[in-house]
Structures are given as C-alpha cells and as structure tokens.
NUVEX-396933 format. One record per residue: residue number from 1; residue in three letters; x, y, z of N, C-alpha, C in turn. Coordinates in nm, 4 decimals, m for minus. Each point is the difference from the previous one (the first is absolute). Layout:
residues N
<site><gufi>NUM</gufi><kolmi>ALA</kolmi><n_px>X</n_px><n_py>Y</n_py><n_pz>Z</n_pz><ca_px>X</ca_px><ca_py>Y</ca_py><ca_pz>Z</ca_pz><c_px>X</c_px><c_py>Y</c_py><c_pz>Z</c_pz></site>
...
This chain:
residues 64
<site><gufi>1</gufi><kolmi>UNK</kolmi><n_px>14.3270</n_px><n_py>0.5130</n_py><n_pz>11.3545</n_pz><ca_px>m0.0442</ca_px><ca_py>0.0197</ca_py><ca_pz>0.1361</ca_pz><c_px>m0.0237</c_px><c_py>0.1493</c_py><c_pz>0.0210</c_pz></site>
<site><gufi>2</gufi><kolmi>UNK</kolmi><n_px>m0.0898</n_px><n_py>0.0471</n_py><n_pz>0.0717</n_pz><ca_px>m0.0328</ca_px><ca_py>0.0821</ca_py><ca_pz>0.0068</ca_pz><c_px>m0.0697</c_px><c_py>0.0502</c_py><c_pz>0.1371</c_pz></site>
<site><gufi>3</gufi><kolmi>UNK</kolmi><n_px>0.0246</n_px><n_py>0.1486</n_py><n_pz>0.0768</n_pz><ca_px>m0.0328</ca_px><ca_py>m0.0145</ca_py><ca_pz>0.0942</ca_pz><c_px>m0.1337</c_px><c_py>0.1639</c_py><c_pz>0.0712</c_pz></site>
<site><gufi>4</gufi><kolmi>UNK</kolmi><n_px>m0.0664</n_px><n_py>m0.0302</n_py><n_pz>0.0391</n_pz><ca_px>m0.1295</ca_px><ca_py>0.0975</ca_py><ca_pz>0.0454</ca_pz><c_px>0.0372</c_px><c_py>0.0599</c_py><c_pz>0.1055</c_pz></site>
<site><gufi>5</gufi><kolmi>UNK</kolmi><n_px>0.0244</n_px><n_py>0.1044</n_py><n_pz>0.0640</n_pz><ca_px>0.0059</ca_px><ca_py>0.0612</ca_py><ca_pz>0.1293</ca_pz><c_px>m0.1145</c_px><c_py>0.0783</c_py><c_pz>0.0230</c_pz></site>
<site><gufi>6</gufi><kolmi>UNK</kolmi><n_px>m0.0373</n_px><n_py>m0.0100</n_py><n_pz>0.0971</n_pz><ca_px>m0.0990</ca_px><ca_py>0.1503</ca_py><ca_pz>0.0283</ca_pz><c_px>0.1311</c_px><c_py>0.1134</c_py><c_pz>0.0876</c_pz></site>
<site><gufi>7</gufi><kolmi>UNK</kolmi><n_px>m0.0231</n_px><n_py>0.0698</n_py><n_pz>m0.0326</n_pz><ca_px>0.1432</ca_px><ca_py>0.1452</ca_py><ca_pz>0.0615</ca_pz><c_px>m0.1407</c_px><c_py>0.0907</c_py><c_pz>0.0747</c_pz></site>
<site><gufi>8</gufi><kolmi>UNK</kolmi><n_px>0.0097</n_px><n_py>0.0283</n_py><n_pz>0.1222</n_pz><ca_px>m0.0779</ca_px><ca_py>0.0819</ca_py><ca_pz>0.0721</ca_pz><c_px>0.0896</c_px><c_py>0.1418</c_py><c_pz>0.0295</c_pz></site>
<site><gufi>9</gufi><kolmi>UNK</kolmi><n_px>m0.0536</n_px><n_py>0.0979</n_py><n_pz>m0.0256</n_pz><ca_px>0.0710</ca_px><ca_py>0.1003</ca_py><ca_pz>0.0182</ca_pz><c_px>m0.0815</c_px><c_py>0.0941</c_py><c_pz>0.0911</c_pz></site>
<site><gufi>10</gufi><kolmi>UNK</kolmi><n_px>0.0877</n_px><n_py>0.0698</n_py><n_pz>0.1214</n_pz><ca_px>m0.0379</ca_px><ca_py>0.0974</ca_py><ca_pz>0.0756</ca_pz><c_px>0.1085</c_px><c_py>0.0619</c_py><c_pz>0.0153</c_pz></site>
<site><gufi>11</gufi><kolmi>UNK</kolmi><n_px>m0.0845</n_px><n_py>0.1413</n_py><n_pz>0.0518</n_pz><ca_px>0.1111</ca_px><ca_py>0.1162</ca_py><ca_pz>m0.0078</ca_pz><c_px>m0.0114</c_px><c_py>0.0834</c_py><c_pz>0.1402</c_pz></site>
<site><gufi>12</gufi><kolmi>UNK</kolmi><n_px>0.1457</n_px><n_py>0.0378</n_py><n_pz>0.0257</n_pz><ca_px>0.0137</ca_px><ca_py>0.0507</ca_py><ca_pz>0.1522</ca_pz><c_px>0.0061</c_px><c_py>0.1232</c_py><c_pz>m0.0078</c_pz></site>
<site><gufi>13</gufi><kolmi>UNK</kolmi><n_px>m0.0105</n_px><n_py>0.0422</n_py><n_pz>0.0939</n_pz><ca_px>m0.0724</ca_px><ca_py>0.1657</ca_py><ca_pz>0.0387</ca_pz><c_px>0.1260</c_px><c_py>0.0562</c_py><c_pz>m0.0765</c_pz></site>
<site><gufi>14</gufi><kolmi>UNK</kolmi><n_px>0.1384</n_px><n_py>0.0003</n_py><n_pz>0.0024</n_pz><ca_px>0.1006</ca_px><ca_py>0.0467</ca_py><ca_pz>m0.0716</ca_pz><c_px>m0.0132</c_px><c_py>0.0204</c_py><c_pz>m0.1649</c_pz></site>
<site><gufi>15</gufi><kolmi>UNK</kolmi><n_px>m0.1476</n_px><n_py>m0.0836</n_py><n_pz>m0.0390</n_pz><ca_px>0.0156</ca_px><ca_py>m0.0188</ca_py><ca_pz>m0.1471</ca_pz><c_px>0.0841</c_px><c_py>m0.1287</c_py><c_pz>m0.0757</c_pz></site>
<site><gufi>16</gufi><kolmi>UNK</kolmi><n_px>0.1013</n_px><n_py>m0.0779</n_py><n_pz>0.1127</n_pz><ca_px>0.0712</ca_px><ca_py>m0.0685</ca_py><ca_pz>m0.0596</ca_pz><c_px>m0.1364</c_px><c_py>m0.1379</c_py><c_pz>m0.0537</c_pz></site>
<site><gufi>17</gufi><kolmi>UNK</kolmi><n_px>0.0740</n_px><n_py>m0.0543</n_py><n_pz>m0.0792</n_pz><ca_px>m0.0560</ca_px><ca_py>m0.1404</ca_py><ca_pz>m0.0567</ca_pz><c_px>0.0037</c_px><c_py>m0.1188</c_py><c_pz>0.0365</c_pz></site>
<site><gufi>18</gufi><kolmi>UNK</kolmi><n_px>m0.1029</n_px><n_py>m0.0612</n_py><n_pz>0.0747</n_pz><ca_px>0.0540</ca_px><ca_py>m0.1211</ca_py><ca_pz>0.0467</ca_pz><c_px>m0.1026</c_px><c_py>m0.1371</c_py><c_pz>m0.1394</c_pz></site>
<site><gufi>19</gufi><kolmi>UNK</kolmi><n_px>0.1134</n_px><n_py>m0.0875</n_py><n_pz>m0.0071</n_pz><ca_px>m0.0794</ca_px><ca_py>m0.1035</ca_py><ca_pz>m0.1023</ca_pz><c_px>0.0632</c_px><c_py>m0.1108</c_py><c_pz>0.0590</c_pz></site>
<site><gufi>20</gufi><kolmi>UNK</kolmi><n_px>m0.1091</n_px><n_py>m0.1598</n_py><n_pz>m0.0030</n_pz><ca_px>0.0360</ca_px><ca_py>m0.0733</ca_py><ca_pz>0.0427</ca_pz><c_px>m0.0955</c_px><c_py>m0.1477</c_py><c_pz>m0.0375</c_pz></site>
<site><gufi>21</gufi><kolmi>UNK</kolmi><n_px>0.0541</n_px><n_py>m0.1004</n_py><n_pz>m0.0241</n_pz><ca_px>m0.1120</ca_px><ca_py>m0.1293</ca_py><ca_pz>m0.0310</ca_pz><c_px>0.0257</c_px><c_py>m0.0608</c_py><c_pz>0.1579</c_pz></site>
<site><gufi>22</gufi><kolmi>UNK</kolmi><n_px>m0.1219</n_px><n_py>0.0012</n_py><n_pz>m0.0090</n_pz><ca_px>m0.0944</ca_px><ca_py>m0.0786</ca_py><ca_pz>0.1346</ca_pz><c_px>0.0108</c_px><c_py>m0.1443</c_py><c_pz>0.0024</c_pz></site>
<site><gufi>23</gufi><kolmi>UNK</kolmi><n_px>m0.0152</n_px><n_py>m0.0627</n_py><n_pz>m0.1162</n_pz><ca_px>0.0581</ca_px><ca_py>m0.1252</ca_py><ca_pz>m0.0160</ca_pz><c_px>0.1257</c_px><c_py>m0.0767</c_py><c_pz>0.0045</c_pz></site>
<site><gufi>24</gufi><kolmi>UNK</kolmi><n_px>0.1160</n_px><n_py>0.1419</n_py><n_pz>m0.0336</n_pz><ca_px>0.1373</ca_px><ca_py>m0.0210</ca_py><ca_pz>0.0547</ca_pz><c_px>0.0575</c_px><c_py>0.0322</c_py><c_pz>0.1548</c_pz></site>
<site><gufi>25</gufi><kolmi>UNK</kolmi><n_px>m0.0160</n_px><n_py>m0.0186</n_py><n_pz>0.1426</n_pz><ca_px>0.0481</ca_px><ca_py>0.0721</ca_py><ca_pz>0.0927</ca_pz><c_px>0.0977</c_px><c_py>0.0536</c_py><c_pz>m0.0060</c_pz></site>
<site><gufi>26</gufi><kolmi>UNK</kolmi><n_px>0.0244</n_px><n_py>0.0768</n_py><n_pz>0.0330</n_pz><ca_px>0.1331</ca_px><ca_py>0.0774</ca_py><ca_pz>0.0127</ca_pz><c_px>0.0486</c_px><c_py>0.0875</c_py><c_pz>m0.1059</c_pz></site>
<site><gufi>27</gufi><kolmi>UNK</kolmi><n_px>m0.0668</n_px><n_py>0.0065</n_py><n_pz>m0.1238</n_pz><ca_px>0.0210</ca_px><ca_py>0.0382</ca_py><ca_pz>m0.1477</ca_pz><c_px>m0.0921</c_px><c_py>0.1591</c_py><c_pz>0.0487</c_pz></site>
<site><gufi>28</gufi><kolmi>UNK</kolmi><n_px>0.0779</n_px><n_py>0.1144</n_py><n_pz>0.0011</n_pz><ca_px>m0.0761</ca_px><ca_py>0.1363</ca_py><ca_pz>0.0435</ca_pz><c_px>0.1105</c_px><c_py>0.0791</c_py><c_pz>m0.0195</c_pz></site>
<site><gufi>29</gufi><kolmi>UNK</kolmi><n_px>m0.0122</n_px><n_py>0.1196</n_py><n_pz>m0.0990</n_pz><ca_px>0.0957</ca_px><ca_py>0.1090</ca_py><ca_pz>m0.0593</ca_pz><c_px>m0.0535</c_px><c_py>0.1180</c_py><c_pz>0.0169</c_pz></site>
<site><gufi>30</gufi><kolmi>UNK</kolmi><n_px>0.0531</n_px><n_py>0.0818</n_py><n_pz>0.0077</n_pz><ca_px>m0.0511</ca_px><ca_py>0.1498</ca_py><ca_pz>0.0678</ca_pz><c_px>0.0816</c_px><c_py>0.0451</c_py><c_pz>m0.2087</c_pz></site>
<site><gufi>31</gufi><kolmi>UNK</kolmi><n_px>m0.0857</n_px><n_py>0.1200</n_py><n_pz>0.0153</n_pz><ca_px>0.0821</ca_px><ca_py>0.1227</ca_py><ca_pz>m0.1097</ca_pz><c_px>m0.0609</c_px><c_py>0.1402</c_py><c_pz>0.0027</c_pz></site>
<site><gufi>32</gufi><kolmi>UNK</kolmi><n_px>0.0276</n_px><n_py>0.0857</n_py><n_pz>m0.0481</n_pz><ca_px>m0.0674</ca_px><ca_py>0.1307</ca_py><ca_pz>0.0239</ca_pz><c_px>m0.0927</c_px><c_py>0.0157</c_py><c_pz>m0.1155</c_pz></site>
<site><gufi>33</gufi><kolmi>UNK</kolmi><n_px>0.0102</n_px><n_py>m0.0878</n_py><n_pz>m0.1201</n_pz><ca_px>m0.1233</ca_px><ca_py>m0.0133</ca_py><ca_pz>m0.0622</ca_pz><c_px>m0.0609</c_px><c_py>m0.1076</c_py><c_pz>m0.0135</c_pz></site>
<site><gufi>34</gufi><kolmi>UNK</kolmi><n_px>m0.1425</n_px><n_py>m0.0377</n_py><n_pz>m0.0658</n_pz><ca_px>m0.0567</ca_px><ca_py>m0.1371</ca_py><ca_pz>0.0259</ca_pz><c_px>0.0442</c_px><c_py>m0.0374</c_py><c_pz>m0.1061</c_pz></site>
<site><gufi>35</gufi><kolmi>UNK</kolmi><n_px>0.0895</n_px><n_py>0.0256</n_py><n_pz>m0.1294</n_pz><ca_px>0.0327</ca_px><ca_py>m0.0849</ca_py><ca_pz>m0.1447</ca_pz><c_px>0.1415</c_px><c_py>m0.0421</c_py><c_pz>0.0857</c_pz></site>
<site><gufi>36</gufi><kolmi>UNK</kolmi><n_px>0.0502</n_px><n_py>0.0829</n_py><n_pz>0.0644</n_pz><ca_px>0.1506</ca_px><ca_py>m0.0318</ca_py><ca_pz>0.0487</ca_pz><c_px>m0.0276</c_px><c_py>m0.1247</c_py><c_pz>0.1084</c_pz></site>
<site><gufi>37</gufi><kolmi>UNK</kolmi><n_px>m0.1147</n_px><n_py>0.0406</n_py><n_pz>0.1058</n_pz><ca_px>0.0281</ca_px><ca_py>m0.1283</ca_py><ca_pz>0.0727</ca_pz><c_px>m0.0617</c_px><c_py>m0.1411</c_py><c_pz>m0.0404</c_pz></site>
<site><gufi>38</gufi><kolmi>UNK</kolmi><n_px>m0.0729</n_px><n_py>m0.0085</n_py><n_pz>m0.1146</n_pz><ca_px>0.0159</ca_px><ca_py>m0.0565</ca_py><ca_pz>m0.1015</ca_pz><c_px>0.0631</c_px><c_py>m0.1282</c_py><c_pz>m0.0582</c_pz></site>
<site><gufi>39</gufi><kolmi>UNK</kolmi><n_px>0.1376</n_px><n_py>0.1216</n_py><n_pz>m0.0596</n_pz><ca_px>0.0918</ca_px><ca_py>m0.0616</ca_py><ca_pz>m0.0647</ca_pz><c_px>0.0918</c_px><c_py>m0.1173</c_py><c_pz>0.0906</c_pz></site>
<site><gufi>40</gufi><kolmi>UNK</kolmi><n_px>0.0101</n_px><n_py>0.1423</n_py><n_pz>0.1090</n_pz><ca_px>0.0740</ca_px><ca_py>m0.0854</ca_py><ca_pz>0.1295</ca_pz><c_px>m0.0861</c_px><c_py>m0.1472</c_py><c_pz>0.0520</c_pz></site>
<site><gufi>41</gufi><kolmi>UNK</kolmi><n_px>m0.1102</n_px><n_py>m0.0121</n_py><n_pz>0.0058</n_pz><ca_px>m0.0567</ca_px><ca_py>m0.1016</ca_py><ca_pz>0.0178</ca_pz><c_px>0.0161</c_px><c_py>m0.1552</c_py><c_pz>m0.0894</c_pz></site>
<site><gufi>42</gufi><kolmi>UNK</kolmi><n_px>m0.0225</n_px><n_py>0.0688</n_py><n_pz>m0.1597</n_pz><ca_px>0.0351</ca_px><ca_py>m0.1191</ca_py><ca_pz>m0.0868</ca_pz><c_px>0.1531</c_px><c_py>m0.0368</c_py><c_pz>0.0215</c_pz></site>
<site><gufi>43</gufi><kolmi>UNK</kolmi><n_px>0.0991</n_px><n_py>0.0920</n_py><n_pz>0.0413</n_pz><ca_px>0.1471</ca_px><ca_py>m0.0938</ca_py><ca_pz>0.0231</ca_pz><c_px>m0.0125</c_px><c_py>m0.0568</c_py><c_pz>0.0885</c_pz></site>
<site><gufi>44</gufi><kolmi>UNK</kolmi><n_px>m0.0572</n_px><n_py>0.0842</n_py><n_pz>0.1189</n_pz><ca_px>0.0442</ca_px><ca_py>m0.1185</ca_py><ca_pz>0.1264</ca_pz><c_px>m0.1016</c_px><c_py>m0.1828</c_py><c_pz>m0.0140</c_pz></site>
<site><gufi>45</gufi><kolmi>UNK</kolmi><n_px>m0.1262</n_px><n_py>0.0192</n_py><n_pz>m0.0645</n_pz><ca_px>m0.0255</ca_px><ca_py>m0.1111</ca_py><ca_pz>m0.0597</ca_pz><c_px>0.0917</c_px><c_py>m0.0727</c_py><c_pz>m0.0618</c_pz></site>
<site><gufi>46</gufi><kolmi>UNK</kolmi><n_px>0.0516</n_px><n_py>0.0432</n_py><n_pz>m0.1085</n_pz><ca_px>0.1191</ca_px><ca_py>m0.0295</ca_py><ca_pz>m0.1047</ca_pz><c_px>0.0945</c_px><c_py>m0.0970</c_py><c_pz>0.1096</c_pz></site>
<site><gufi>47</gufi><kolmi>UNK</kolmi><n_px>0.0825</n_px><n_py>0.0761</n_py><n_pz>0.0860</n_pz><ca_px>0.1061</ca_px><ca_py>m0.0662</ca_py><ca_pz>0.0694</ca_pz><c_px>m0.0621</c_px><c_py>m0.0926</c_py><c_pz>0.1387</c_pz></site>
<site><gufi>48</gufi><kolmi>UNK</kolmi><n_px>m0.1465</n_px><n_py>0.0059</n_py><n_pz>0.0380</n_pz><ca_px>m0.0284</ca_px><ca_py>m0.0671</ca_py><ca_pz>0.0839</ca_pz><c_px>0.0008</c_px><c_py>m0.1555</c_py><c_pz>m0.1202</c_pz></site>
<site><gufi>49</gufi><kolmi>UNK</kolmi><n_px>m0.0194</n_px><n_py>m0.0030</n_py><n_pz>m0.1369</n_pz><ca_px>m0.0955</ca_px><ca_py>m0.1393</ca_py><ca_pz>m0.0590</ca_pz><c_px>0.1740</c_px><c_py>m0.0420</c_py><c_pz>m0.0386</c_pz></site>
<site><gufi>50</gufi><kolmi>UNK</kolmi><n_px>0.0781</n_px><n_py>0.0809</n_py><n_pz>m0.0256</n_pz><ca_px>0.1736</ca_px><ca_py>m0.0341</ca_py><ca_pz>m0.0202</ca_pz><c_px>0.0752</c_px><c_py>m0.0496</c_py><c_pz>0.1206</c_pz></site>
<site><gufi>51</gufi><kolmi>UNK</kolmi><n_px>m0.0318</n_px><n_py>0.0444</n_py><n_pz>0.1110</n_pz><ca_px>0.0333</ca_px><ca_py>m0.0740</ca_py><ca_pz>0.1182</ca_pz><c_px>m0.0171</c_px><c_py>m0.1238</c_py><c_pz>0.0379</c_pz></site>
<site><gufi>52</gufi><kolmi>UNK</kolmi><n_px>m0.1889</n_px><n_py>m0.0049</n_py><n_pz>m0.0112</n_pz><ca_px>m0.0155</ca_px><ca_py>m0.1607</ca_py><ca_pz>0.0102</ca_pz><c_px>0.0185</c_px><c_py>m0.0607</c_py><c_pz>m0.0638</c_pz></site>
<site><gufi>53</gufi><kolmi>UNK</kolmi><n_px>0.0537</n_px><n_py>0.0308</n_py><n_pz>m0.1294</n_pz><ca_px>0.0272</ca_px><ca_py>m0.0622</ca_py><ca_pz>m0.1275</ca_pz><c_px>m0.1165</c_px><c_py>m0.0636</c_py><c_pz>m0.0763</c_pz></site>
<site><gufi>54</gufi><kolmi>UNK</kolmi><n_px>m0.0857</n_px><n_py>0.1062</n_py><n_pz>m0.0103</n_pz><ca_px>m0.1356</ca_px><ca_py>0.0121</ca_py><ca_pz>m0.0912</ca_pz><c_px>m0.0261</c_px><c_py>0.1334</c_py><c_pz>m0.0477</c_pz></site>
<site><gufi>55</gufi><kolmi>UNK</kolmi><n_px>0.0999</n_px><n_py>m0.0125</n_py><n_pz>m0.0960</n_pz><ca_px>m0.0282</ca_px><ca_py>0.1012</ca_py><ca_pz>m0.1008</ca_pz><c_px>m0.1106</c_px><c_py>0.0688</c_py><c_pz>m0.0538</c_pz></site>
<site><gufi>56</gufi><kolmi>UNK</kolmi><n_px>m0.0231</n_px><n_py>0.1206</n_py><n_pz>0.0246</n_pz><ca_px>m0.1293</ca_px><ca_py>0.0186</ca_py><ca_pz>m0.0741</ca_pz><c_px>m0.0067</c_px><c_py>0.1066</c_py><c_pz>m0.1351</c_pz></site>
<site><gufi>57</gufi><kolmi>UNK</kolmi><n_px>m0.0975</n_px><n_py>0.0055</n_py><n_pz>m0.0715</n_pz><ca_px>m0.0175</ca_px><ca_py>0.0337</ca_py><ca_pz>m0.1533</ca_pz><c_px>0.0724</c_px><c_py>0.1693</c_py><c_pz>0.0260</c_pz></site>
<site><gufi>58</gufi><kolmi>UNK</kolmi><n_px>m0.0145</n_px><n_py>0.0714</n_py><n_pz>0.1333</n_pz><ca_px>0.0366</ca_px><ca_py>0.1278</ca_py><ca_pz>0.0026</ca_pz><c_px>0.1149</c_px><c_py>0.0221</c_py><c_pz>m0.0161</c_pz></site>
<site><gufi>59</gufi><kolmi>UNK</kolmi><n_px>0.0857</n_px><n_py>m0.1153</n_py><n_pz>0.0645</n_pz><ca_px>0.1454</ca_px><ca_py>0.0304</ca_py><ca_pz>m0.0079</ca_pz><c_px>0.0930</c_px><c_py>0.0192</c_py><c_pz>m0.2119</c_pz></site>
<site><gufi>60</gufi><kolmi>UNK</kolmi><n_px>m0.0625</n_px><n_py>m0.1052</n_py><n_pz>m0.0592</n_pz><ca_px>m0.0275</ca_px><ca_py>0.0670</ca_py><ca_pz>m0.1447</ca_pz><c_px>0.0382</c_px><c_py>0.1321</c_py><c_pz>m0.0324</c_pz></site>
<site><gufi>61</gufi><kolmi>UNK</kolmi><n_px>m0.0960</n_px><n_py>0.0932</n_py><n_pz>0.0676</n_pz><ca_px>m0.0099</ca_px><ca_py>0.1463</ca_py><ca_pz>m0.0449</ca_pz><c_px>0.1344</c_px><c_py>0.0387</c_py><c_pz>0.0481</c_pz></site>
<site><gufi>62</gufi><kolmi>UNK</kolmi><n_px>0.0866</n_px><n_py>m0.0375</n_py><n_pz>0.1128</n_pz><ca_px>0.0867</ca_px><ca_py>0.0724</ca_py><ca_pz>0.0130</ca_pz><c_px>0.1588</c_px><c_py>m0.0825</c_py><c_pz>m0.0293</c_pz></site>
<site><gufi>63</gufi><kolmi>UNK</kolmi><n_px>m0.0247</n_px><n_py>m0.1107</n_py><n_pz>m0.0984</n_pz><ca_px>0.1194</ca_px><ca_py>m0.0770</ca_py><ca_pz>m0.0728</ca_pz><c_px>0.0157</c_px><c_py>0.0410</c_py><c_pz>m0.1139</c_pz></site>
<site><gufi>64</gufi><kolmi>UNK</kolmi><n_px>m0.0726</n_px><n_py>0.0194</n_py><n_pz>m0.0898</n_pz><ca_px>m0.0385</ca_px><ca_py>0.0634</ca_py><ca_pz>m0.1516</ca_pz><c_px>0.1363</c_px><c_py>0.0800</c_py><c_pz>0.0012</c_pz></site>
C-alpha cells in the first residue's frame, strides 16, 4: 500500500515554513525551513494514518 500526497507549501512574511496536504484537513506544520517543515509534515501524516489505524508506508522510515 502505498500513499500520494500533494504537500502545498507557503511561506510567511517571518520566513517561517508553512507545509500542508489539502487533501488531509487539518494536517499543516509550520518550520523555519521548507526541508524541516517537511519532515514535520511526513510525521504528522505518520501519526494521523496510526491513529485511525491505517498505517502508512512512511511510518516504516521511522521503525527501521
């Protein structure tokens, strides 16, 4: 199983990082860089698909 996001990223006058899938509501991470808010994005995916108890292929990367 395997899963596609589109991640839209905009950035606030501060420079900080905002990233977020449009297809997930509520799924939106700020960071002060765009690889960092990013990263932060693929966990909170990670623990949103572990919550509903639909695991997804990302969580992998951080069981290894």
């Amino acid at each position: 199983m395997s899963y596609n996001f589109k991640i839209k990223f905009d950035r606030e006058e501060d420079g900080c990082w905002i990233a977020e899938v449009p297809s997930l509501p509520g799924v939106l991470v700020y960071g002060p860089m765009k690889v960092e808010a990013a990263r932060a994005l693929a966990l909170r995916v990670s623990v949103d698909r572990v919550e509903s108890a639909d695991p997804s292929p990302l969580l992998s990367i951080f069981t290894r």
